[in-house]
C-alpha positions as CSV (number, residue, x, y, z in Angstrom):
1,X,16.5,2.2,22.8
2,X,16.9,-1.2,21.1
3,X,13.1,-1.5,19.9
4,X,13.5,2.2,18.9
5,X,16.2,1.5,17.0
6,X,14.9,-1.6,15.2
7,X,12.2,0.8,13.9
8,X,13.9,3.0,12.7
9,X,16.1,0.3,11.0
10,X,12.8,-1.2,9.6
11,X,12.2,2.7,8.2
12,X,15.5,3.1,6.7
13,X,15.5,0.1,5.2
14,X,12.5,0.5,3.5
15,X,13.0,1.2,-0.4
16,X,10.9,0.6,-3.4
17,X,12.4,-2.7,-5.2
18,X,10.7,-3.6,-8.9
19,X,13.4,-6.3,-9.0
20,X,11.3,-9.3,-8.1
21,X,10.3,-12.9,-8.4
22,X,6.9,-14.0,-8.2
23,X,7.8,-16.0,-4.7
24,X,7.6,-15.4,-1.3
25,X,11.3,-15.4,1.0
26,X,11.3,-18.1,3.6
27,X,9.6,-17.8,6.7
28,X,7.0,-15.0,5.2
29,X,3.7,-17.3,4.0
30,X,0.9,-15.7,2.9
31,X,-0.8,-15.9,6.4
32,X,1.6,-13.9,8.2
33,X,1.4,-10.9,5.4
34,X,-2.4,-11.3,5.5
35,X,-2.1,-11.3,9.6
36,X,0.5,-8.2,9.3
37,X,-1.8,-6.0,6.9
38,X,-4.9,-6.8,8.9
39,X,-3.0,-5.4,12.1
40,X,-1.5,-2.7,10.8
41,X,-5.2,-1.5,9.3
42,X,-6.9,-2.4,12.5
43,X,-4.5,-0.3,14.5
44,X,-3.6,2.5,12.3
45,X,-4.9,5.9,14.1
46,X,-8.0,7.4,12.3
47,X,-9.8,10.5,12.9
48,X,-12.2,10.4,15.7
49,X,-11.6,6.7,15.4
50,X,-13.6,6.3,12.3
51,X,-11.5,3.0,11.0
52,X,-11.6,3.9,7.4
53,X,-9.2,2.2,6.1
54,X,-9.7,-0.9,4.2
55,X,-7.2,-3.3,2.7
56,X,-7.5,-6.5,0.6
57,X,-4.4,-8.8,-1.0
58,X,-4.7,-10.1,-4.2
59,X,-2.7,-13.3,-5.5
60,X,-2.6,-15.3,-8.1
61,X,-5.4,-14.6,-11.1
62,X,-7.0,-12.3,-9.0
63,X,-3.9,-10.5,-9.3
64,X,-3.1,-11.2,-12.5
65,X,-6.7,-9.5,-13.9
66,X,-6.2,-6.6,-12.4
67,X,-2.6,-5.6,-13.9
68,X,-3.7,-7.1,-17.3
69,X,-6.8,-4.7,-17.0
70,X,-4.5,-2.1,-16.4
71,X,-2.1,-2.7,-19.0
72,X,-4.1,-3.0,-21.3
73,X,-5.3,0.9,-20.3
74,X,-2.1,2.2,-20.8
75,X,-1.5,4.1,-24.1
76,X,1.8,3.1,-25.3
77,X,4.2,0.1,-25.1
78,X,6.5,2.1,-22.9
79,X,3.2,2.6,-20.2
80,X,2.5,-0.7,-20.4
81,X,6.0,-2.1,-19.1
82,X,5.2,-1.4,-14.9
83,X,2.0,-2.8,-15.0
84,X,2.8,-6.0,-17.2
85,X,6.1,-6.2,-14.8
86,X,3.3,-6.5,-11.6
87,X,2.1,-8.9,-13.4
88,X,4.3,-11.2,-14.0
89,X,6.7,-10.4,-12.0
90,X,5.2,-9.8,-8.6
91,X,3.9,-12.6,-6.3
92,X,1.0,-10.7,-5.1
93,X,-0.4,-7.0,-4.4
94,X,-2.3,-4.8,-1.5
95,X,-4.7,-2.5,-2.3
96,X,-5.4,0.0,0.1
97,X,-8.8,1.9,0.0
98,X,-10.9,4.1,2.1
99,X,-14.8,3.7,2.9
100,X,-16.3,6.2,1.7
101,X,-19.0,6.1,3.6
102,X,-17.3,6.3,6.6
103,X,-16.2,9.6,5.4
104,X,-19.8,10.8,4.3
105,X,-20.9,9.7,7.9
106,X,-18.1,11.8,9.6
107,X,-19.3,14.9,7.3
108,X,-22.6,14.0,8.5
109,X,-22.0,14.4,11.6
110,X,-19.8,17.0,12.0
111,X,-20.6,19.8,9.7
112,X,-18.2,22.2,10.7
113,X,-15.1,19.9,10.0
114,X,-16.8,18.7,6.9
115,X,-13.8,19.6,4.8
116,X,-11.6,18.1,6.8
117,X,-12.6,14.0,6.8
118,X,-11.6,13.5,3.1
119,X,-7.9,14.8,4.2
120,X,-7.5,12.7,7.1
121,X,-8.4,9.4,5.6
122,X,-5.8,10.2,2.7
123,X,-3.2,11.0,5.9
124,X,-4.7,8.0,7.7
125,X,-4.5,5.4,4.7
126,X,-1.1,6.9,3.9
127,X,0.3,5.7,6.7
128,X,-1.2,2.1,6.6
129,X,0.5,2.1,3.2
130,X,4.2,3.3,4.8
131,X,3.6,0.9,7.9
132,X,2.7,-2.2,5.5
133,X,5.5,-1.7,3.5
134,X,7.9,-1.3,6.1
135,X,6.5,-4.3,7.5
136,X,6.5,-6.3,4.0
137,X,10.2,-5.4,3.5
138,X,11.2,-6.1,7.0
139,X,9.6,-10.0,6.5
140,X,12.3,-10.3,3.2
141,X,9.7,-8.6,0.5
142,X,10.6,-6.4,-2.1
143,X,7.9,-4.1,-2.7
144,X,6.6,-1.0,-5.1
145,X,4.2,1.2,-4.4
146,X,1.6,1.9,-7.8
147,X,-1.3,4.1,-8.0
148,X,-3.2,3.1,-11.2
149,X,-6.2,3.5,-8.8
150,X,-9.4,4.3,-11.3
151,X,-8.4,1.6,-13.2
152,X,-7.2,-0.7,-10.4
153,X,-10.7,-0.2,-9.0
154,X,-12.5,-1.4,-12.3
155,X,-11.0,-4.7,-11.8
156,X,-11.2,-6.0,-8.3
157,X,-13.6,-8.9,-7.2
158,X,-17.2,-8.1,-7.6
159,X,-17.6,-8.3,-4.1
160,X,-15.1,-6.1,-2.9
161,X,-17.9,-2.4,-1.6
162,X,-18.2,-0.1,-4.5
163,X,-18.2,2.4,-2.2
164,X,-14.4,2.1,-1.1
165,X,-12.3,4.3,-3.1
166,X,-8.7,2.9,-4.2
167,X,-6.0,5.0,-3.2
168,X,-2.5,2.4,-3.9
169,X,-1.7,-0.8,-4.7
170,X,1.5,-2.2,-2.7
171,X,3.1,-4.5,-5.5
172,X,5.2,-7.7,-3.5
173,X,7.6,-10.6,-4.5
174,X,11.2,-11.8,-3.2
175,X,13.5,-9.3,-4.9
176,X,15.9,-10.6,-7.0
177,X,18.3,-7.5,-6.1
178,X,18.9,-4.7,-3.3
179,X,17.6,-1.0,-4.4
180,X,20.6,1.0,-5.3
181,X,21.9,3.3,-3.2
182,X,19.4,6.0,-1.4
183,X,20.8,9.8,-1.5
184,X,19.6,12.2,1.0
185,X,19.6,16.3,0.9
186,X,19.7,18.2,4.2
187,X,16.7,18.5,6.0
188,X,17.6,18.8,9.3
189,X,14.8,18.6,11.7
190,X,15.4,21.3,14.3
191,X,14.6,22.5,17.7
192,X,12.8,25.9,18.8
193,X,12.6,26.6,22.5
């Protein structure tokens, strides 16, 4: 029960923290959260083991263009304050995407569940997103989930496939506070025999 319990601990602790510093906490380099991602995409299921999901990290000016692309979007000074704080703010982001292609190729394939493949990559890349930022947070990151995706998507390297569609960006740094305190309503999971 031990390891079932550290996961769950890992879940429950999981919070969205726009607190931050744009620094990494001790023992979490930029290999280890480029070796965690890469796992956690590789071994993420997928429907009929299609591997969809893609991820890439973006630090530094990389980083940096894409909120400043984004900011500048935004219509007002008040819609411009998340964005500018990734920015500056945050060491580093994870976009998550999906190959489309992948998808097409599914459809392709399997006419009659055509309708279905566009659903279960969002439910697959979903849960790469939860998993990563689980796994950020439990190596000391504080961490924000965006979804400026259209415009997120206009700014990444040239190189990254124009046929991957954006669906988050996973904003990281060291917080410089704990997230206040989570409430919970009552939604009791329950048992039908």
């Amino acid at each position: 029960m031990s390891s079932t319990q550290n996961f769950l601990d890992v879940i429950s602790n999981r919070r969205t923290i726009y607190d931050l510093k744009p620094e990494l906490p001790n023992g979490a380099p930029v290999g280890t959260i480029q070796h965690v991602v890469h796992t956690i995409v590789k071994e993420t299921p997928t429907a009929f083991n299609s591997q969809v999901n893609r991820a890439v990290i973006l630090l530094g000016d990389a980083h940096k263009k894409v909120w400043e692309h984004v900011a500048a979007a935004m219509p007002t000074p008040n819609a411009k304050a998340r964005p500018l704080a990734c920015q500056n703010e945050a060491y580093g982001c994870v976009v998550f995407l999906t190959d489309d292609k992948t998808t097409a190729d599914l459809q392709a394939q399997f006419p009659s569940f055509a309708g279905a493949f566009p659903s279960h990559a969002d439910t697959s890349s979903g849960a790469v997103q939860i998993e990563a930022w689980a796994a950020l947070e439990s190596l000391g990151c504080g961490c924000n989930l965006q979804h400026y995706n259209a415009l997120v998507r206009e700014a990444l390297p040239a190189d990254v496939p124009k046929g991957w569609s954006v669906h988050s960006q996973l904003v990281f740094g060291l917080p410089v506070k704990a997230a206040p305190a989570k409430t919970y309503i009552d939604n009791e999971v329950r048992i039908y025999t």
